[in-house]
C-alpha positions as a printed NumPy array, in Angstrom:
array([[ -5.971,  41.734, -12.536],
       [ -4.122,  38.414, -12.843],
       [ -3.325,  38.203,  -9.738],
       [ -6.744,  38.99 ,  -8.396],
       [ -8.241,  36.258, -10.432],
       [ -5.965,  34.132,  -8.826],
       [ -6.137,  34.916,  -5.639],
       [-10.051,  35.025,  -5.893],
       [ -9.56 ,  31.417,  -7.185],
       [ -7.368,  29.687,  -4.423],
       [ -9.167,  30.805,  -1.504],
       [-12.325,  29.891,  -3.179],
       [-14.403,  32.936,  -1.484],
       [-17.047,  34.62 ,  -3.109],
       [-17.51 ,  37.305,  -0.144],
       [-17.924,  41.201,  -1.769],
       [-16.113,  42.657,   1.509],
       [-12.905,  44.803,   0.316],
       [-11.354,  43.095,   3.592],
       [-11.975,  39.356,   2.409],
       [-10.281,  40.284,  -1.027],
       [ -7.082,  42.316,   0.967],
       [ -6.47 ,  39.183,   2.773],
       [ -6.329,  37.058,   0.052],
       [ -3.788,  39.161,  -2.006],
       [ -1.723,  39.87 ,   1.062],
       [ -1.567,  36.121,   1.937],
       [ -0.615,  35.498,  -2.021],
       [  1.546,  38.236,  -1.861],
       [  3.678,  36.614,   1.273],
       [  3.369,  33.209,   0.138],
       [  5.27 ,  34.707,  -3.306],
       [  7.747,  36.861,  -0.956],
       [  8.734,  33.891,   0.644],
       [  9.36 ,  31.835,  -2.846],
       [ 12.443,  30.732,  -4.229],
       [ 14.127,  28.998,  -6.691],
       [ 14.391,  24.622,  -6.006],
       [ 17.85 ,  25.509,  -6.927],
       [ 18.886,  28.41 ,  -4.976],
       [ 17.444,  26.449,  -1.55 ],
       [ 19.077,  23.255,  -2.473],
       [ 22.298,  25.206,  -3.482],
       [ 21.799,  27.337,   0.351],
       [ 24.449,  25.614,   3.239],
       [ 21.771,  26.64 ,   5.433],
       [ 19.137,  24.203,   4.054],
       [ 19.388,  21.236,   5.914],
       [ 20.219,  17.815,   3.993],
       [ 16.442,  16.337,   4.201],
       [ 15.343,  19.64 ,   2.942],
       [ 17.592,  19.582,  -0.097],
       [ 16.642,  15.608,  -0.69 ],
       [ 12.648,  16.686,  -0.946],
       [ 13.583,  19.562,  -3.341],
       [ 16.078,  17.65 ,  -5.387],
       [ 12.964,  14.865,  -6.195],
       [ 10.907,  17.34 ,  -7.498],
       [ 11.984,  18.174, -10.568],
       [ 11.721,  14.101, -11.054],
       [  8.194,  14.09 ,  -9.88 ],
       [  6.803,  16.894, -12.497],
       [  8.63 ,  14.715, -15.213],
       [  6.725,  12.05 , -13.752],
       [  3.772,  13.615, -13.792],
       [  3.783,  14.747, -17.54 ],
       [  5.241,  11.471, -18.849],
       [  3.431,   9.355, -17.124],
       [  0.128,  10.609, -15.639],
       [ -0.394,  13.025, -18.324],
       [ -1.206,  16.267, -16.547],
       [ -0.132,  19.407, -17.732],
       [  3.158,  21.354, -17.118],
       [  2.17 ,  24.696, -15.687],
       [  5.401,  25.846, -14.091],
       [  4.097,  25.003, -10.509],
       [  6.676,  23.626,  -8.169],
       [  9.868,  24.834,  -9.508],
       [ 10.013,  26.896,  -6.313],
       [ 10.318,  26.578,  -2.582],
       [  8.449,  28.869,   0.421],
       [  9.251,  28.719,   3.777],
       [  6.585,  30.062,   5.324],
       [  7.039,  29.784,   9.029],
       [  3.548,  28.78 ,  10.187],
       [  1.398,  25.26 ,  10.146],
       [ -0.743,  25.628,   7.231],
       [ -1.004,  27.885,   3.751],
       [ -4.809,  28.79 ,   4.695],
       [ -7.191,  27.689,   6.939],
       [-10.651,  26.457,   5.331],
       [-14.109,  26.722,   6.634],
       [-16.404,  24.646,   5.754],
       [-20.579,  25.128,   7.24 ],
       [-23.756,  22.858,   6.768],
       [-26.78 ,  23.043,   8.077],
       [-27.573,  21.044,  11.491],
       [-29.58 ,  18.672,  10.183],
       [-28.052,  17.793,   6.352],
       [-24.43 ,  17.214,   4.954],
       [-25.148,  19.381,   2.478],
       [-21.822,  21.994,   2.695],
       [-23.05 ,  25.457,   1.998],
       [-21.569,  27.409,  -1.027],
       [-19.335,  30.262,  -1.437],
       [-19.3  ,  31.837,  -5.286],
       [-17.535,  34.352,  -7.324],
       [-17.048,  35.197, -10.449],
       [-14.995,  33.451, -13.269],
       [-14.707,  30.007, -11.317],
       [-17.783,  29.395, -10.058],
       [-18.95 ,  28.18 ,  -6.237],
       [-17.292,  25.756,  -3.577],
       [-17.998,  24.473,  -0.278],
       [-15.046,  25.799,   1.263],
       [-13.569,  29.341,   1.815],
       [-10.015,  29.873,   2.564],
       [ -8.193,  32.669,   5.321],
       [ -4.643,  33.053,   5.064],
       [ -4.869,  33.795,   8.809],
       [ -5.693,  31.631,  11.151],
       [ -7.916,  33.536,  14.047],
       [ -9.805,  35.333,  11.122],
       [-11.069,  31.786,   9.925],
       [-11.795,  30.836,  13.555],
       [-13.64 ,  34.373,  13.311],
       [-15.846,  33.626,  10.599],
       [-16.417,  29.925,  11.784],
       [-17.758,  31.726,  14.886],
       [-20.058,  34.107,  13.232],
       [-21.266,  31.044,  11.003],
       [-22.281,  29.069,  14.467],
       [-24.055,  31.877,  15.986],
       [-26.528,  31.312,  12.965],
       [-26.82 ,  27.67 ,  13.548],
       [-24.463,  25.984,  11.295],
       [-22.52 ,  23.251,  12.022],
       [-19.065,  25.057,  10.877],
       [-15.237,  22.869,  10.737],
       [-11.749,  24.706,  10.648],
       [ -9.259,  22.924,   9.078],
       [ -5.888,  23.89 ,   8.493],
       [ -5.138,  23.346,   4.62 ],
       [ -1.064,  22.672,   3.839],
       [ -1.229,  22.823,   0.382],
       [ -3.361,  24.903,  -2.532],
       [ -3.637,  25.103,  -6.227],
       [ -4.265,  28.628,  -8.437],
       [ -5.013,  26.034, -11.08 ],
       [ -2.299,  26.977, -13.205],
       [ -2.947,  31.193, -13.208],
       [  0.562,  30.926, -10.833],
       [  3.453,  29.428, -10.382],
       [  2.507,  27.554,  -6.874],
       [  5.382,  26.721,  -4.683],
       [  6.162,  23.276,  -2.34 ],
       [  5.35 ,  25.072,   0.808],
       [  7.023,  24.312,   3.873],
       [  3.84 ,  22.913,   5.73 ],
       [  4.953,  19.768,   4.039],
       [  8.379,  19.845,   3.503],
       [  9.078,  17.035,   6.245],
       [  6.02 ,  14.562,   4.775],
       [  7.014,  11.083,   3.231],
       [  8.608,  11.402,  -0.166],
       [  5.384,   9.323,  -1.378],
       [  3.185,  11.763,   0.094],
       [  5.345,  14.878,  -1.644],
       [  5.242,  13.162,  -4.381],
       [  0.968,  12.619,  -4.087],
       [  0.785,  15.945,  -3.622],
       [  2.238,  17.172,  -6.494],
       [  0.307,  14.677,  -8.265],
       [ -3.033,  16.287,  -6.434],
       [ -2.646,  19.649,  -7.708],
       [ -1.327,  19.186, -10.659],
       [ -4.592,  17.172, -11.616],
       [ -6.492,  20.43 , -10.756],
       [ -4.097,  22.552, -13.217],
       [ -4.911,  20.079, -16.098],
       [ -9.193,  19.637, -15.109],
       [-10.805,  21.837, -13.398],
       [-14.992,  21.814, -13.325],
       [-16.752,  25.364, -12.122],
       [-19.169,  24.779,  -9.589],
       [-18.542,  21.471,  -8.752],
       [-15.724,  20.923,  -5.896],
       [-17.035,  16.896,  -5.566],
       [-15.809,  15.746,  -8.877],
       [-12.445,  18.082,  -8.95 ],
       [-11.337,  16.778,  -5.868],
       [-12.387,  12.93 ,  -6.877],
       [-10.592,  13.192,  -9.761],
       [ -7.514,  14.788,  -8.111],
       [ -7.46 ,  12.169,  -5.635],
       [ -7.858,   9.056,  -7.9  ],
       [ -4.794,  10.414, -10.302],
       [ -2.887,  11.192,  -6.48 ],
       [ -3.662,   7.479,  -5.191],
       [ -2.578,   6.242,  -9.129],
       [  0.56 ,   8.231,  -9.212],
       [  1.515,   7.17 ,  -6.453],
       [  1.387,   3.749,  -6.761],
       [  3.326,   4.282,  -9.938],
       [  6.128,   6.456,  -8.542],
       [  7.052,   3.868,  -6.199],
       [  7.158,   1.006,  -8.786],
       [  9.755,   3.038, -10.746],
       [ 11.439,   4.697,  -8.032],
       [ 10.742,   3.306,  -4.149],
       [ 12.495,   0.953,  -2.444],
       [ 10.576,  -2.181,  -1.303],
       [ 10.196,  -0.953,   2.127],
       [  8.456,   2.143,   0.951],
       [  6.231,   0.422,  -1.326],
       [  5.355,  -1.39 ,   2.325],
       [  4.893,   1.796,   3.958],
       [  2.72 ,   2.915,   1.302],
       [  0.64 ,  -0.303,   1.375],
       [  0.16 ,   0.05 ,   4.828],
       [ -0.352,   3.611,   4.746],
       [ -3.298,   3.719,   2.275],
       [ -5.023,   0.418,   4.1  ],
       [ -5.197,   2.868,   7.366],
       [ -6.106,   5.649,   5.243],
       [ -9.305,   2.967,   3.838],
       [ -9.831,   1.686,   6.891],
       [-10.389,   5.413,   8.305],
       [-12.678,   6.491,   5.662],
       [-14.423,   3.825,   5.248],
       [-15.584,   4.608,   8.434],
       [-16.38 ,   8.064,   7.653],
       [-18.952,   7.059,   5.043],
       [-20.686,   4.457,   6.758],
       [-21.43 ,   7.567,   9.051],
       [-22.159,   9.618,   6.42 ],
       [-24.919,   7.426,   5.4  ],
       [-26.548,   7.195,   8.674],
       [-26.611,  10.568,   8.943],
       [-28.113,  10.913,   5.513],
       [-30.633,   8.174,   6.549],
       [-31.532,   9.858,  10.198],
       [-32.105,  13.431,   8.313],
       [-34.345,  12.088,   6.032],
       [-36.843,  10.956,   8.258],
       [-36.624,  14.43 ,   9.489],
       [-37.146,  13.827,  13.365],
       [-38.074,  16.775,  15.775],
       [-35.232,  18.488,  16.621],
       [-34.807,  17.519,  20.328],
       [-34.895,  14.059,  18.954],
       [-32.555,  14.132,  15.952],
       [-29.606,  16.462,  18.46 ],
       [-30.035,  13.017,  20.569],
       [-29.89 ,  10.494,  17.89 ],
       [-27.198,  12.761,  15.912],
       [-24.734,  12.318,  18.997],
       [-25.226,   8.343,  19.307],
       [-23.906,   8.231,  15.722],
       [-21.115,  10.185,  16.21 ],
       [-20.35 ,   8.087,  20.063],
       [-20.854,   4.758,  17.402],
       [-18.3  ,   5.995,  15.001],
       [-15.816,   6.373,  18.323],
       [-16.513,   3.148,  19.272],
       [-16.2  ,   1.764,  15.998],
       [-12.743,   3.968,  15.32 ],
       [-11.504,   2.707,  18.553],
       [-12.25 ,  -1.215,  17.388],
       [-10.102,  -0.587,  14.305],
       [ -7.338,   0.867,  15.888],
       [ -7.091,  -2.682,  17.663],
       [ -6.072,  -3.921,  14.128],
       [ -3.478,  -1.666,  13.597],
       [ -0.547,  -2.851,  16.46 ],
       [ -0.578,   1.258,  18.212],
       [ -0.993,   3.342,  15.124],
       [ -2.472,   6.427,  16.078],
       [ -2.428,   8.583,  13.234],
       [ -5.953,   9.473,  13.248],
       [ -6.452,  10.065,  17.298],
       [ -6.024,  13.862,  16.049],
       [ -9.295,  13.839,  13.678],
       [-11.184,  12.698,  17.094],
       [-10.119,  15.199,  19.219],
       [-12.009,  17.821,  18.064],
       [-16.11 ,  17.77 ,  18.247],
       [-17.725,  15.632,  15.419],
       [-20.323,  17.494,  13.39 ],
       [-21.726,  17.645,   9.741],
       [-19.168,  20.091,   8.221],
       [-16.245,  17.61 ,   9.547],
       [-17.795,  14.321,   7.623],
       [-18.985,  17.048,   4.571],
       [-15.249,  17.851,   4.045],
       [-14.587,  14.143,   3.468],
       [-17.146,  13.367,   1.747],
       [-16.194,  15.799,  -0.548],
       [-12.856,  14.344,  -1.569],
       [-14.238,  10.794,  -1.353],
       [-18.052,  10.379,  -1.803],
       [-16.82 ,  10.029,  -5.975],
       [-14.146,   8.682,  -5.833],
       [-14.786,   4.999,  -6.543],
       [-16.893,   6.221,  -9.387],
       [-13.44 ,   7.561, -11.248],
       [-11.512,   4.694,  -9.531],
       [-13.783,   2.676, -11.908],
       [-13.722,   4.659, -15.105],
       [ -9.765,   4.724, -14.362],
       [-10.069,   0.855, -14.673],
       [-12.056,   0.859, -17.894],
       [-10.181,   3.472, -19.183],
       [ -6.965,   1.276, -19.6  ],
       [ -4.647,   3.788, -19.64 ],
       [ -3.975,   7.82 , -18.318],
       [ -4.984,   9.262, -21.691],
       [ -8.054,   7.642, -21.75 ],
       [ -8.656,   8.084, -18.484],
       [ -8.377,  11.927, -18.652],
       [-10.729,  11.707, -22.215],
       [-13.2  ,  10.269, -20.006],
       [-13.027,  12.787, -17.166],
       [-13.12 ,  15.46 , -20.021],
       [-16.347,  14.497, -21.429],
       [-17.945,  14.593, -18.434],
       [-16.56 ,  17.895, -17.029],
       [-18.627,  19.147, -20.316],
       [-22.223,  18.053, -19.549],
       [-23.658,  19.426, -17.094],
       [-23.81 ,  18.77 , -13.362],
       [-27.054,  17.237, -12.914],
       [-26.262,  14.487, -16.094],
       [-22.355,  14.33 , -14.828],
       [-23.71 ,  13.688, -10.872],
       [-26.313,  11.022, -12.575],
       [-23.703,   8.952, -14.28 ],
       [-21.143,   8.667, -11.494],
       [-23.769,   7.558,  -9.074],
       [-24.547,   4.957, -11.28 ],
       [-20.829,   4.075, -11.295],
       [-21.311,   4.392,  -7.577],
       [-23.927,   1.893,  -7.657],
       [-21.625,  -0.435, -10.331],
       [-19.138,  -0.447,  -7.499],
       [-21.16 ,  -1.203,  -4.355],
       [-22.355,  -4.287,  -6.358],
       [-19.539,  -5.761,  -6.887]])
């Protein structure tokens, strides 16, 4: 039962199918075949010396994590899977044509999200089919990294075993946020608050322990990474602005694709900026819909709202008080405070 809570938990689903569930403990089940000790890989001649470098860190970055962020030690990331594909699961996100509204999945115990997670690839493709033939506008993404929010030991998987040492070490940072808060029913505000502790620890780890050229990297890194979103939401809120005048729908298909050709245009003025980086061409390469800016928005549309309270806070322990006071009121009262804080923000 354990592991079935679990499992129900990190592919976020909510379908009552017996064949939704038996994917979700078989892909657990693998990803816990494939698991191993840090030490027994690092110990392995066969593991290659970048390999053993990544896994060495780790034990450094939980420390880190504890010490200094204040999240809480669940066990996670004392092991290693090689999994031999791209991604843990592959998430699929739907909204309706003409709203960025992501439509929820629930179950019991932990609620609803806008995401639901396949351990295999063509059955999320499947789904995200199925999901279009009704009219939603349905993303794919693959999804390197999850958290069981502390029911299991989660392993450093493979999909990002040959990432930036910063971005290992954000990742840890991520999901161990979501092990120490964790909101039912409201993915916006986990996710904010995982990133803003990921973006914080970050900055932190490499003050102790980077070198000055990755402190550069990492400067330069998260301006792209600003840039990039920044764009994002500025085409998030036409959209939002276009679907509320609620325009027949051979007119708002029309004006929906010149906001999407803008946000090309605009992406391709930024890149000017940044002497060749092409780091994002990938995100533009597939079609641009609602679900693809809905997934962003998700991780990002609070975030500047707990950027803020981490500012006033002072410190992590505050910080996390903060975030636990508002995990207990309810959605409607949490969502109305941290647009204010929004609004705070944008006025500065």
């Amino acid at each position: 039962m354990r592991l079935m809570l679990a499992v129900v938990m990190l592919v976020q689903g909510g379908c009552s199918s017996l064949s939704y569930y038996a994917q979700a403990v078989r892909g657990q089940l693998g990803v816990m075949a494939a698991s191993r000790p840090l030490q027994q890989v690092t110990e392995d001649p066969s593991t290659t010396e970048p390999v053993r470098e990544r896994l060495r860190q780790l034990p450094l970055m939980i420390e880190f994590a504890v010490d200094d962020l204040g999240l809480n030690e669940t066990g996670s990331y004392r092991l290693y899977a090689d999994l031999g594909r791209d991604a843990m699961v592959w998430s699929v996100v739907a909204t309706p044509f003409d709203s960025l509204q992501p439509r929820q999945w629930c179950y019991p115990i932990v609620g609803c999200a806008s995401y639901r997670g396949y351990f295999d690839r063509d059955t999320a493709h499947a789904h995200a089919a199925s999901l279009r033939s009704e009219g939603w506008d349905v993303v794919v993404d693959p999804v390197p990294a999850y958290s069981t929010l502390g029911w299991l030991s989660d392993p450093l998987p493979s999909t990002v075993i040959d990432w930036r040492m910063a971005e290992i070490a954000g990742l840890v940072f991520h999901e161990l946020a979501h092990e120490t808060l964790y909101v039912t029913d409201d993915s916006a505000f986990n996710e904010a608050y995982a990133t803003v502790i990921e973006a914080e620890g970050v900055r932190r780890w490499l003050l102790r322990n980077g070198t000055p050229q990755q402190r550069s990297e990492q400067q330069l890194h998260e301006a792209r990474k600003q840039g990039f979103l920044g764009l994002l939401m500025h085409t998030r809120q036409r959209l939002a602005d276009l679907y509320a005048l609620q325009p027949v729908p051979q007119d708002l298909s029309r004006r929906k694709q010149e906001v999407f050709a803008a946000l090309r245009e605009r992406y391709a003025q930024l890149k000017l900026s940044w002497d060749g980086y092409a780091g994002y061409d990938r995100w533009f390469e597939r079609p641009l819909n609602n679900a693809r800016l809905a997934s962003v928005g998700t991780y990002h549309e609070l975030a500047p709202a707990l950027r803020l309270l981490l500012q006033s806070a002072g410190d992590m322990p505050a910080f996390h008080d903060t975030c636990r006071e508002l995990a207990m009121l309810e959605q409607g009262p949490r969502r109305l405070h941290l647009q204010r804080l929004l609004q705070e923000v944008a006025t500065r």
